[in-house]
N, C-alpha and C positions, 0 to 999 in steps of 0.2 A: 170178660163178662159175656161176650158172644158168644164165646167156647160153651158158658154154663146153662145158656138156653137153648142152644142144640142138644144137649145131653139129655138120655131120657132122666124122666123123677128117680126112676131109681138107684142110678148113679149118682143123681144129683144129694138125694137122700145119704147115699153111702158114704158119701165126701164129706156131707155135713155132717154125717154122727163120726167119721173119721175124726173132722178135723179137732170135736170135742173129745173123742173118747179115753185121752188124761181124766178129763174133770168126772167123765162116765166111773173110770177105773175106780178115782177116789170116793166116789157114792157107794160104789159097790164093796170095796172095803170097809167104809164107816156102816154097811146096813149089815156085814157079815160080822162086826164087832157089836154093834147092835142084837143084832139076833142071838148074839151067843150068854148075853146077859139076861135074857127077856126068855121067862117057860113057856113055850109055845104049844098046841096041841103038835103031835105026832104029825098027824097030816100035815097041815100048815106048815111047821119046821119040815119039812121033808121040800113038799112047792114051793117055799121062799127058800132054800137051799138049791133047788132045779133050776130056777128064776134067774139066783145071782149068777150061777156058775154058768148059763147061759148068756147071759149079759157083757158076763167077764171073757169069756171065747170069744164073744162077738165084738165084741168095743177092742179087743187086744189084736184081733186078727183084720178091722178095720182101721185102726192104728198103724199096725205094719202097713197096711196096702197105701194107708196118709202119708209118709214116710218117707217115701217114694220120690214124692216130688212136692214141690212149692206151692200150697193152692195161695188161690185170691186171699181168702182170709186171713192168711199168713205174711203175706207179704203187706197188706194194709197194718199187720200188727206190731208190723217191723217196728223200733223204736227210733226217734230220728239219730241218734246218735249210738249207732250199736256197741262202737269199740266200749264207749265208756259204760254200758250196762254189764258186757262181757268182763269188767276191769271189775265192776261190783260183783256181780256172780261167779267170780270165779270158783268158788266152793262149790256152787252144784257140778263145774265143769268136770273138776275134781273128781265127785262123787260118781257121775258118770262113767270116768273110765275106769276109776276102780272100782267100779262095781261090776262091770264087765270081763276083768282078769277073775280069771280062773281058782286061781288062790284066797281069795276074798269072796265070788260069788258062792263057791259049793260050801265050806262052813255056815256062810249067812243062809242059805238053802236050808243046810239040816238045821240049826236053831227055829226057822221060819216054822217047819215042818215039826220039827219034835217039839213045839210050843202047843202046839195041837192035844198034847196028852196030858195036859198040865191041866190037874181036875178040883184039882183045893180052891180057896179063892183069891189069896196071891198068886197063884200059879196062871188063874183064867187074868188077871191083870197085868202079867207078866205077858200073854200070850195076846193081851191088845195093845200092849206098848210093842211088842215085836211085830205086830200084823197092823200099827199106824206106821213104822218107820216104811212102809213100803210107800206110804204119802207124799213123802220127801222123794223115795228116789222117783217115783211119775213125776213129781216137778220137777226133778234134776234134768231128767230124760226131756220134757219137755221144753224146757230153756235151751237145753242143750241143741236140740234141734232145730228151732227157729235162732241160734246165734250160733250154729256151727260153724261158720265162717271167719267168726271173730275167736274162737277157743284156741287157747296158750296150747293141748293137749293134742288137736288135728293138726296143727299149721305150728312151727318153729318160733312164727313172729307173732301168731294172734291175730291175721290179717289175710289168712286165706291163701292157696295158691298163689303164691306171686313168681311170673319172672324176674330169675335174673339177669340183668345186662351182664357181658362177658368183658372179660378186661381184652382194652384194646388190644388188637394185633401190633407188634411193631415190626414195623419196616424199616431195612436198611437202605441207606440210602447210599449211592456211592459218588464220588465227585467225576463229574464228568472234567475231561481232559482241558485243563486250560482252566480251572477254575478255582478260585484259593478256598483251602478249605475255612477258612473265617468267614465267609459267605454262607456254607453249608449250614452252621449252629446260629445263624440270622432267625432268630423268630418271624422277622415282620417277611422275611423270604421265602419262598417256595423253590427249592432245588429238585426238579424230577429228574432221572437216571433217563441217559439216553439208549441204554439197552432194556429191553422188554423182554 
């Protein structure tokens, strides 16, 4: 919290609309599915089209820089028991990374994009069911990164970097002279080698 009052306002600002700019994202979608129903004059459709796409640069490019690292707000939003939210969510986890393979993203791309020419009016309904699933994946995205730690998908166990302990070394041991070896395999004994 010390950190955030040294900070001038306007990175203080920038953090804050970072740390919402999911919820930014999703306004800005539901006003672009909005707008595309509603006859707007020329002008005005033109300025709420300059507005959103403004909006959506900014909250997305303030997103990336949130990203980055842990703020306060995030960490107060932590839930007390994460593994077991990450054990319910795990579909968004899912969602996340394969929406990030290459195979999957660029299809979903051209559908996003050639949804746009779709002029009938199943077609513009078509093309707001394809332009809300992008709702889902900012949520995906954003769970994904406030429980990245706990994801089946980053980590093998769902629990984050962990060390492993290494299996012990074993040591031979050799019987020193004069000494029966029934002594040596004595659990409750310690037999050390007199050569070093």
């Amino acid at each position: 919290m010390a950190d955030a009052a040294r900070m001038p306002w306007t990175e203080r600002a920038a953090e804050t609309l970072g740390h919402y700019a999911g919820q930014v994202l999703i306004a800005a979608i539901l006003a672009v599915v909005t707008l595309r129903f509603y006859s707007l004059p020329a002008e005005l459709a033109l300025a709420a089209s300059f507005v959103v796409i403004c909006v959506v640069l900014l909250a997305w490019l303030l997103m990336r820089q949130h990203d980055r690292r842990l703020c306060e707000r995030c960490v107060r939003s932590l839930p007390l028991n994460p593994s077991q939210d990450a054990v319910r969510l795990r579909r968004r986890f899912w969602v996340t990374h394969t929406a990030a393979e290459p195979r999957f993203l660029i299809p979903y791309l051209v559908v996003l994009i050639g949804s746009n020419f779709a002029t009938s009016t199943p077609g513009r309904v078509g093309w707001a069911i394809i332009q809300l699933s992008m709702v889902y994946l900012i949520i995906a995205h954003t769970t994904h990164r406030r429980l990245q730690p706990w994801c089946p998908w980053c980590s093998p166990d769902g629990g984050g970097n962990r060390a492993v302990d290494p299996d012990p070394v074993r040591h031979t041991v050799r019987p020193a002279v004069g000494v029966p070896s029934a002594r040596l395999h004595d659990p409750r004994r310690r037999v050390v080698s007199s050569d070093r």
